[in-house]
Chimera marker file (.cmm) of the C-alpha trace (Angstrom):
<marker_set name="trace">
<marker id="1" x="-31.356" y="13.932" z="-73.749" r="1" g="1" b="0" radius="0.5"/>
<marker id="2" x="-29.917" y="10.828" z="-72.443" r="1" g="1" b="0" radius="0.5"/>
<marker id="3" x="-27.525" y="13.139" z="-69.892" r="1" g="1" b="0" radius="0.5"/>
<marker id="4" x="-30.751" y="14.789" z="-68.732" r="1" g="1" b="0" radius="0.5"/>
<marker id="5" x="-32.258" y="11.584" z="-67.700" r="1" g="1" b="0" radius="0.5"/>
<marker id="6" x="-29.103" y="10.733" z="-66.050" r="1" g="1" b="0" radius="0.5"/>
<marker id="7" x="-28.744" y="14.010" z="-64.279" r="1" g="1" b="0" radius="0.5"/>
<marker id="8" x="-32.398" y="13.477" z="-62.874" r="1" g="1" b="0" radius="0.5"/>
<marker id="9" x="-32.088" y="10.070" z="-61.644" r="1" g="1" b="0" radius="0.5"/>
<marker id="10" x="-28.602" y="10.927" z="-60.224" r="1" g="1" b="0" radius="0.5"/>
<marker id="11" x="-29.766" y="13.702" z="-58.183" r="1" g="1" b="0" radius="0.5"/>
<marker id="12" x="-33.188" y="13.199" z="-57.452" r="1" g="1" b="0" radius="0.5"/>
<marker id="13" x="-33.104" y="12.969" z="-53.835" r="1" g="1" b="0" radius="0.5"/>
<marker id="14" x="-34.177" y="9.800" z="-53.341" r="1" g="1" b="0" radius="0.5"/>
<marker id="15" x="-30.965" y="9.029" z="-50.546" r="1" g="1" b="0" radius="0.5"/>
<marker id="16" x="-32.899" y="12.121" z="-48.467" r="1" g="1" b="0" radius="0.5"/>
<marker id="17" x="-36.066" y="10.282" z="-48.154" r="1" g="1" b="0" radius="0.5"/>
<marker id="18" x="-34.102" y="6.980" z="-46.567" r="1" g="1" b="0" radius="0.5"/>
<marker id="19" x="-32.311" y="8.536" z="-43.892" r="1" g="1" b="0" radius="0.5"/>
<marker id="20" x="-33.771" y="9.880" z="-40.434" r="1" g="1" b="0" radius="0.5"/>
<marker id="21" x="-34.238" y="13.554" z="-39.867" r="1" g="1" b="0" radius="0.5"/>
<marker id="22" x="-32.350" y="13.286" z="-37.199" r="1" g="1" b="0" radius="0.5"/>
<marker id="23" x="-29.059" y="11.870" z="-38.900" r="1" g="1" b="0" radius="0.5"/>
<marker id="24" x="-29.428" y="15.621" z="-41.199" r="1" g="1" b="0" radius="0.5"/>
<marker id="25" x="-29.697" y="17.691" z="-38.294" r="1" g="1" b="0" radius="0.5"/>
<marker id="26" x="-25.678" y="17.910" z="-38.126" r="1" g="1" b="0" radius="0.5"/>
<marker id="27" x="-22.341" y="18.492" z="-40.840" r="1" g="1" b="0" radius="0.5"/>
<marker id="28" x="-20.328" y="15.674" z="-41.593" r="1" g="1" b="0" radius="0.5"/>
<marker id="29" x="-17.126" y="16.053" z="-43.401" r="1" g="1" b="0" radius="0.5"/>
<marker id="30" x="-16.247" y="14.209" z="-46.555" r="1" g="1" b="0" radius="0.5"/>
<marker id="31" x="-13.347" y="13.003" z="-48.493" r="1" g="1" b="0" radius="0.5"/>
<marker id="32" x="-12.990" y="15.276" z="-51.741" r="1" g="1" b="0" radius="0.5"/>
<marker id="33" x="-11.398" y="14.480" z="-55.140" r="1" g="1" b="0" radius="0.5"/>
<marker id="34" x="-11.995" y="15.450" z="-58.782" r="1" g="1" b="0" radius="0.5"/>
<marker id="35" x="-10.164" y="12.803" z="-60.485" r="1" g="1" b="0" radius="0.5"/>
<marker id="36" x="-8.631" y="9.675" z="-58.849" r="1" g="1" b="0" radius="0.5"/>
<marker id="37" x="-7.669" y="6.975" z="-61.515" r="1" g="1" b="0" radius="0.5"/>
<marker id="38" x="-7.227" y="3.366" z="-60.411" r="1" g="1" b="0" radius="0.5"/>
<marker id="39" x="-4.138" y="2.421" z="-58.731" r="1" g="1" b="0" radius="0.5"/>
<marker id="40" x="-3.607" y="6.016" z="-58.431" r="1" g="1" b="0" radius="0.5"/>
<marker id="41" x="-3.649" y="8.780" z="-55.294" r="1" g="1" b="0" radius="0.5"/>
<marker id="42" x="-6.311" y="11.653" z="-56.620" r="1" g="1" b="0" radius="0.5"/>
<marker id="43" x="-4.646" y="14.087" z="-58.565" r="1" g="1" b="0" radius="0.5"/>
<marker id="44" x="-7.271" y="17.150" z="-59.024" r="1" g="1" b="0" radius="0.5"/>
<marker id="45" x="-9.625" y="18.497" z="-55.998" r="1" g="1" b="0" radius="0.5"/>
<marker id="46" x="-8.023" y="16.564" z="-53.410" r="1" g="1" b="0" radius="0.5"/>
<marker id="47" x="-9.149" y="17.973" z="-49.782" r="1" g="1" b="0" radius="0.5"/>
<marker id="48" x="-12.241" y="17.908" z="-47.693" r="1" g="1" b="0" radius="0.5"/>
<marker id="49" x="-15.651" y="19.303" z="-47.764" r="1" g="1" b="0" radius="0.5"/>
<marker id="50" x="-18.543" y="19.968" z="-45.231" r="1" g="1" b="0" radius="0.5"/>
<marker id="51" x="-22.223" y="18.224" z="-46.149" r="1" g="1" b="0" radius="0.5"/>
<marker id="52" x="-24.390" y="20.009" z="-44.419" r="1" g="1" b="0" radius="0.5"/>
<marker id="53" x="-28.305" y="18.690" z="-43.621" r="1" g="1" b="0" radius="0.5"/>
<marker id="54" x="-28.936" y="18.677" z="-46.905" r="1" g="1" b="0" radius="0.5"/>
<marker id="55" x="-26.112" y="17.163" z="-48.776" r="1" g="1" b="0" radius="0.5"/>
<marker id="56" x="-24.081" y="13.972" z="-48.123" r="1" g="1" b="0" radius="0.5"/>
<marker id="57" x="-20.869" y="12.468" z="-48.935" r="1" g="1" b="0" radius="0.5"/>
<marker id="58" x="-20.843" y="10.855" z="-52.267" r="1" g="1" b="0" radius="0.5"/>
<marker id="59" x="-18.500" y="8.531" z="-54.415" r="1" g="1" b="0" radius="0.5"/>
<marker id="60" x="-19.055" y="8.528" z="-58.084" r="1" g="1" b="0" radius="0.5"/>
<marker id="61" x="-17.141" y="5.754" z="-60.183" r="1" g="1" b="0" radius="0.5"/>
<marker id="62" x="-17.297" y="6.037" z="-64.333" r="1" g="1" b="0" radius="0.5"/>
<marker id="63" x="-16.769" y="2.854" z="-66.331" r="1" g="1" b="0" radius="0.5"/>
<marker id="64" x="-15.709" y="2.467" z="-70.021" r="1" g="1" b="0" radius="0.5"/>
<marker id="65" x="-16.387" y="0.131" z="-72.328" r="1" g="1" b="0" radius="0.5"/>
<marker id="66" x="-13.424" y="-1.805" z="-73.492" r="1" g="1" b="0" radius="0.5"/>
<marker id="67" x="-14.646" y="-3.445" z="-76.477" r="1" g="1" b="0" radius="0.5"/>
<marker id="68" x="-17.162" y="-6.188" z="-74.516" r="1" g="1" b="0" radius="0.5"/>
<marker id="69" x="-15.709" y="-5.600" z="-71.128" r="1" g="1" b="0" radius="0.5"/>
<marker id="70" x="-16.212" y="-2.893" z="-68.762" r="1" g="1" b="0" radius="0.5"/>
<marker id="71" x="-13.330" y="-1.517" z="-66.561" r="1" g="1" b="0" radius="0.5"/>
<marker id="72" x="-13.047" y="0.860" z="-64.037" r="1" g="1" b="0" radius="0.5"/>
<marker id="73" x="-12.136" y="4.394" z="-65.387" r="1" g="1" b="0" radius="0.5"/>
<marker id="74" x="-12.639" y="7.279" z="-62.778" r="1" g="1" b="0" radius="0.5"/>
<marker id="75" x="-13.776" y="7.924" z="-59.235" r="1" g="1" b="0" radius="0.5"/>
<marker id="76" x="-14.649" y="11.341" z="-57.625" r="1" g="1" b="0" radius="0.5"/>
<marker id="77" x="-15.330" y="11.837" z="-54.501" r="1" g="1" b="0" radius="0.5"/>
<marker id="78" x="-17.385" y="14.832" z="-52.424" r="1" g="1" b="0" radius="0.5"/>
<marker id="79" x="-19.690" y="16.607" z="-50.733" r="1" g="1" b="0" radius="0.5"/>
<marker id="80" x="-23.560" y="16.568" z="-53.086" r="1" g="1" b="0" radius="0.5"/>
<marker id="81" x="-26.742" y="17.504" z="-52.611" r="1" g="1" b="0" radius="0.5"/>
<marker id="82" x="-29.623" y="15.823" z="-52.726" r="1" g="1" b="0" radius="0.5"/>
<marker id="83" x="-27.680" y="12.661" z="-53.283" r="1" g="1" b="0" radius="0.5"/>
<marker id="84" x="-29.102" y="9.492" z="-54.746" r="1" g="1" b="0" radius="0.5"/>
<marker id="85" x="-27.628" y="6.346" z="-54.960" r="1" g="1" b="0" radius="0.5"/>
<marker id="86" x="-27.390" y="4.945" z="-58.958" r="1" g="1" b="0" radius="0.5"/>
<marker id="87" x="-26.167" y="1.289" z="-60.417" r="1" g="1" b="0" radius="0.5"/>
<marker id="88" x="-25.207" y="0.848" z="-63.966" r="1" g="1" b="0" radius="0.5"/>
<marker id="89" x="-26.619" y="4.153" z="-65.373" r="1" g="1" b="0" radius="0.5"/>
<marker id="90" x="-25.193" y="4.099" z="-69.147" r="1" g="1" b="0" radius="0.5"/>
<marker id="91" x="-24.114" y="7.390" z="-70.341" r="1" g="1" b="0" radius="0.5"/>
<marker id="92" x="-22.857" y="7.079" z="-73.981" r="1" g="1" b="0" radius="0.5"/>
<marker id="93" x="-19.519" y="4.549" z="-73.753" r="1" g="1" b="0" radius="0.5"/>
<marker id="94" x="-19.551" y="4.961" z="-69.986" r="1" g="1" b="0" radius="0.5"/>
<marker id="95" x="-21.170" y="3.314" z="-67.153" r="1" g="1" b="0" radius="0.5"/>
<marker id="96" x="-21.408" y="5.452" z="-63.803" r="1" g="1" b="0" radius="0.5"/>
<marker id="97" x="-22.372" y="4.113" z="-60.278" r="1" g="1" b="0" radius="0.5"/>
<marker id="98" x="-22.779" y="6.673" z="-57.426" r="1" g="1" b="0" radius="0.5"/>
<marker id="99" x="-23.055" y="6.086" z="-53.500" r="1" g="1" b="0" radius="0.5"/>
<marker id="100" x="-23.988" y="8.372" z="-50.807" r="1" g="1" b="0" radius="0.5"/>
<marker id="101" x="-23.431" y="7.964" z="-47.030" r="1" g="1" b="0" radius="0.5"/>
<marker id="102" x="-24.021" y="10.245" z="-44.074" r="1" g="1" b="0" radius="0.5"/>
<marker id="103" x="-22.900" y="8.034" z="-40.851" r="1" g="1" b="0" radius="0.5"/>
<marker id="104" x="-19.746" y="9.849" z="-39.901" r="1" g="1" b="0" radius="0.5"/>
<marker id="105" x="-16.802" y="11.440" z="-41.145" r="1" g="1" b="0" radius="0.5"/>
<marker id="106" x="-15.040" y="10.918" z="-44.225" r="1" g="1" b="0" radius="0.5"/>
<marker id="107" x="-17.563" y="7.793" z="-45.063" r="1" g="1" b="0" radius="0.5"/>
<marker id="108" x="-16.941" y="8.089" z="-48.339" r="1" g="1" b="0" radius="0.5"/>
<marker id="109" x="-13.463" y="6.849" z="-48.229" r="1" g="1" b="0" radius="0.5"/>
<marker id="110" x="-14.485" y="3.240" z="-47.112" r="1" g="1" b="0" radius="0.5"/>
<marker id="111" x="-17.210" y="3.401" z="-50.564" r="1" g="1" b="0" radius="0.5"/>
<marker id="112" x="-14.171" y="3.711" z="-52.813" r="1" g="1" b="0" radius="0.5"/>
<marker id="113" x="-14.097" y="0.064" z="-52.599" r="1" g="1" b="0" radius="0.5"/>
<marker id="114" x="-17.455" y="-1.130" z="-53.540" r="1" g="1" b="0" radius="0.5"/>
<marker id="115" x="-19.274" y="-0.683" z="-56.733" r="1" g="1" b="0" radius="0.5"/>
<link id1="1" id2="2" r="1" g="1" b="0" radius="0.2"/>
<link id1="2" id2="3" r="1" g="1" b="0" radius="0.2"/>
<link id1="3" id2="4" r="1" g="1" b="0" radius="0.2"/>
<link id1="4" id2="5" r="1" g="1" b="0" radius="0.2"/>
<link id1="5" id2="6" r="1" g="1" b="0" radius="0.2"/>
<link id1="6" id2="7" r="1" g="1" b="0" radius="0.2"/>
<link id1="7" id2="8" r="1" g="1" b="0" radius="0.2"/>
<link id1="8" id2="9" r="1" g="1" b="0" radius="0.2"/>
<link id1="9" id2="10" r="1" g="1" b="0" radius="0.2"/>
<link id1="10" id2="11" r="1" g="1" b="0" radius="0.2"/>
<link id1="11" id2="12" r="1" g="1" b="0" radius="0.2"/>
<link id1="12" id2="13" r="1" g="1" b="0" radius="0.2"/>
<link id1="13" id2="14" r="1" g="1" b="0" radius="0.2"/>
<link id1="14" id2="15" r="1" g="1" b="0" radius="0.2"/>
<link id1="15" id2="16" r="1" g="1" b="0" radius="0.2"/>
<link id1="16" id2="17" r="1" g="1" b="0" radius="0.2"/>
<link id1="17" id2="18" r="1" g="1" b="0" radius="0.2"/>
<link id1="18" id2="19" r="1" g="1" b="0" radius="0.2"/>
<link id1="19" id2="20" r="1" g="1" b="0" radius="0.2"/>
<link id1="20" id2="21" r="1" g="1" b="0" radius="0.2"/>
<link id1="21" id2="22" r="1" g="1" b="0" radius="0.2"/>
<link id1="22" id2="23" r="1" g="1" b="0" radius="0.2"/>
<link id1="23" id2="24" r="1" g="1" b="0" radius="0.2"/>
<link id1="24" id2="25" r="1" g="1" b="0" radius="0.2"/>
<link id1="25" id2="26" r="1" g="1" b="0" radius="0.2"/>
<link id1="26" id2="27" r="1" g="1" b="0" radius="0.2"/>
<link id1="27" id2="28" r="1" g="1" b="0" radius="0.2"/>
<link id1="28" id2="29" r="1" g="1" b="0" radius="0.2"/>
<link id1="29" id2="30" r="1" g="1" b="0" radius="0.2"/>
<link id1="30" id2="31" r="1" g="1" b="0" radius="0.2"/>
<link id1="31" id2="32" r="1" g="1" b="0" radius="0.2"/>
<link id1="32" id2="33" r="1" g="1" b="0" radius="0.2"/>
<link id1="33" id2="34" r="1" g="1" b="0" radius="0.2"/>
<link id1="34" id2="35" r="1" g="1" b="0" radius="0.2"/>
<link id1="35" id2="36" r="1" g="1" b="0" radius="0.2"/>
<link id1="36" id2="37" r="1" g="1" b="0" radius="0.2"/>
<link id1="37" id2="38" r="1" g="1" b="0" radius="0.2"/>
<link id1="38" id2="39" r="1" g="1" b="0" radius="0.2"/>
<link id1="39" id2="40" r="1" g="1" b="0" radius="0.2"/>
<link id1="40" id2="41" r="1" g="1" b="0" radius="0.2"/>
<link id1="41" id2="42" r="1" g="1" b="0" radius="0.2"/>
<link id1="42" id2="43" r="1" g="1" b="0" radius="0.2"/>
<link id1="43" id2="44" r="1" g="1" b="0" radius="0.2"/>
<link id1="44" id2="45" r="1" g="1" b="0" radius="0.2"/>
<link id1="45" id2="46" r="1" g="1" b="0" radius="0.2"/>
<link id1="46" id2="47" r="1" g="1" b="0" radius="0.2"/>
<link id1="47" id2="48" r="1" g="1" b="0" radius="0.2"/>
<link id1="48" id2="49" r="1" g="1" b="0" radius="0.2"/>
<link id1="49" id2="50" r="1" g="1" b="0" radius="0.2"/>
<link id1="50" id2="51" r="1" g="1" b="0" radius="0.2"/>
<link id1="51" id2="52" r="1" g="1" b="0" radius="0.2"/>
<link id1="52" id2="53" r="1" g="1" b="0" radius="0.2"/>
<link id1="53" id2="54" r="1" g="1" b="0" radius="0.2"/>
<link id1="54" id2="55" r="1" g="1" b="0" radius="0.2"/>
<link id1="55" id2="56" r="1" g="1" b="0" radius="0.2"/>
<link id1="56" id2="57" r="1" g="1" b="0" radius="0.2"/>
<link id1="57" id2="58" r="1" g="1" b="0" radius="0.2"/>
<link id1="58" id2="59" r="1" g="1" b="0" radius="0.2"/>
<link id1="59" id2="60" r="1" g="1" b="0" radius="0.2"/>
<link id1="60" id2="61" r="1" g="1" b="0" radius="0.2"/>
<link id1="61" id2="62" r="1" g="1" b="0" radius="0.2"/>
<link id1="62" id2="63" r="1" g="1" b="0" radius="0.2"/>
<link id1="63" id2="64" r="1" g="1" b="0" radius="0.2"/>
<link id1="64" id2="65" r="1" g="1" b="0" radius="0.2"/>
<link id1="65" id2="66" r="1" g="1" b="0" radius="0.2"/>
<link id1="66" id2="67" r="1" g="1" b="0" radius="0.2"/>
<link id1="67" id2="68" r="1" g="1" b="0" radius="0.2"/>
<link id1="68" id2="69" r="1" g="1" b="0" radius="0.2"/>
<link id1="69" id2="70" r="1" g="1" b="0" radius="0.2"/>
<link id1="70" id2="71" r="1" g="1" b="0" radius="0.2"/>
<link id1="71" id2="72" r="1" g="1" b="0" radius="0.2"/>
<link id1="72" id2="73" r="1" g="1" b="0" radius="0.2"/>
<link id1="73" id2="74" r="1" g="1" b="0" radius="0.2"/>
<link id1="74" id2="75" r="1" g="1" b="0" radius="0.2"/>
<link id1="75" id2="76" r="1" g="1" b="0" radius="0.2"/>
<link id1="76" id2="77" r="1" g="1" b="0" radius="0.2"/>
<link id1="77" id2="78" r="1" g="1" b="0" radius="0.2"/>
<link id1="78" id2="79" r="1" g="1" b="0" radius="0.2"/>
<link id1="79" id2="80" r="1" g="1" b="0" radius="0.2"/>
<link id1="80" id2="81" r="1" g="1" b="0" radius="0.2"/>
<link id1="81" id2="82" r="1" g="1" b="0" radius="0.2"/>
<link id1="82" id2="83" r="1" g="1" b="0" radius="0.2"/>
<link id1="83" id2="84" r="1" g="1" b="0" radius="0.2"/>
<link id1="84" id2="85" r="1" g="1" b="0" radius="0.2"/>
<link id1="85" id2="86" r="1" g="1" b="0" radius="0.2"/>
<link id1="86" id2="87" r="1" g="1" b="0" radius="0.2"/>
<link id1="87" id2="88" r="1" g="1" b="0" radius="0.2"/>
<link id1="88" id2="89" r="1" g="1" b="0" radius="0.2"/>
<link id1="89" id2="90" r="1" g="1" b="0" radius="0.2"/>
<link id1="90" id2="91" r="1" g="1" b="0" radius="0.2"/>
<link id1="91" id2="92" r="1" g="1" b="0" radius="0.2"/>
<link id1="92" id2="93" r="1" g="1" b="0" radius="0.2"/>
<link id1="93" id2="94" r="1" g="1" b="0" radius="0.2"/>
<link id1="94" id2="95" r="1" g="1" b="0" radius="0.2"/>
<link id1="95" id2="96" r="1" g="1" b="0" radius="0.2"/>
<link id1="96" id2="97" r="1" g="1" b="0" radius="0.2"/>
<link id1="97" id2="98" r="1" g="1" b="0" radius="0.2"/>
<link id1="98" id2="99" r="1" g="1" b="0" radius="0.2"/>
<link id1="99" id2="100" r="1" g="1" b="0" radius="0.2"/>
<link id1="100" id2="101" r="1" g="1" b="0" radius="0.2"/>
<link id1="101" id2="102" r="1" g="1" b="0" radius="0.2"/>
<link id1="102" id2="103" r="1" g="1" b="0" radius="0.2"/>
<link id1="103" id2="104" r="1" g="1" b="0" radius="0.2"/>
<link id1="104" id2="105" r="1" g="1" b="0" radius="0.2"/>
<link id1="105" id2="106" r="1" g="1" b="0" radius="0.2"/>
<link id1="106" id2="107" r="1" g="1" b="0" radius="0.2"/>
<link id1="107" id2="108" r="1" g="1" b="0" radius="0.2"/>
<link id1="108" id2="109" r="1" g="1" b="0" radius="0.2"/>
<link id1="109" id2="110" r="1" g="1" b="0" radius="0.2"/>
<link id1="110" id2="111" r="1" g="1" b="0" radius="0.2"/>
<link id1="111" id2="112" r="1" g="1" b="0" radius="0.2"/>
<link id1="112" id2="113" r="1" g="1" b="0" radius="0.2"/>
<link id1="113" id2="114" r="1" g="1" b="0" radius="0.2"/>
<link id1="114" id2="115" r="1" g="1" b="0" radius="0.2"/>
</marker_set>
């Protein structure tokens, strides 16, 4: 149940409804990678991928718990649709934050460093 919810708020859309039609009406390429761990180069899925009007580039970073602490774990990186930006969603012993971007190529390599 609790994934559900997750999967819901995570790709609800809600990034669409902030961004100008016009900014969709092109592809932008993104940065991909299925696993990158900190301090690490991404070593599954590296390459890049082609959002098209309905899809943006997205950086998704997983947290675990570390008995009261919480420290980076995992970040993935690619094209998704219907892309909504999330903070501090708890999923079981991890925490995952996700951000979406659209402004120009491969803008999902400079949101590696927030969140």
């Amino acid at each position: 149940m609790k994934l559900k919810r997750f999967e819901e708020k995570m790709f609800s859309g809600s990034f669409l409804k902030r961004v100008l039609p016009a900014e969709l009406a092109d592809t932008v390429e993104c940065r991909m990678c299925h696993i990158q761990f900190p301090g690490e180069k991404c070593s599954r899925g590296r390459g890049i991928c082609r959002a098209d009007k309905n899809e943006a580039c997205a950086v998704g970073k997983i947290h675990r718990k570390n008995g009261h602490l919480w420290s980076h774990w995992l970040t993935f990186m690619g094209c998704q649709k219907n892309c909504a930006e999330v903070e501090k969603i708890k999923w079981s012993t991890y925490m995952v934050a996700f951000r979406c971007c659209r402004s120009f190529n491969l803008c999902n390599e400079n949101l590696t460093n927030r969140g």
